[in-house]
C-alpha positions, 0 to 999 in steps of 0.5 A: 519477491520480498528479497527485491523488496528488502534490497530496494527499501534498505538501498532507500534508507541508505540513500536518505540516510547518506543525504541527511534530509530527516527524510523518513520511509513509510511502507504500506503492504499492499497484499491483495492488490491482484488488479489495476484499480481494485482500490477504487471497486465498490463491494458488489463488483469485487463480489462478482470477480472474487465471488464470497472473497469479494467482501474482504477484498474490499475491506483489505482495499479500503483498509488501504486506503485509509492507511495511504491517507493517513500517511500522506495526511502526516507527511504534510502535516 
């Protein structure tokens, strides 16, 4: 439901804007995400559920993780 999505992210940006605490926004676009703990599923077991998509289900959830790394690694530093 991107029309949601939009809503809530610019009710946000509002909200922080409104209370003026430099907070910032950073959105990660977690397409794919078809299933409770995915990120932590090793290749061959994504493999088995999503068949010959499986290699780039998993390379999409690593992807993932790296970006939520790095954002949290910037949020603190």
């Amino acid at each position: 439901m991107p029309g949601m999505t939009d809503a809530v992210l610019q009710f946000l940006k509002l909200n922080l804007a409104q209370h003026k605490n430099n907070g910032t926004i950073q959105e990660i676009n977690a397409d794919g995400m078809a299933i409770p703990g995915l990120v932590n599923l090793e290749a061959e077991k994504l493999e088995k559920i999503f068949g010959a998509q499986g290699q780039a289900v998993y390379e999409n959830a690593q992807s993932l993780l790296k970006q939520a790394y790095q954002v949290g690694k910037n949020l603190v530093s």
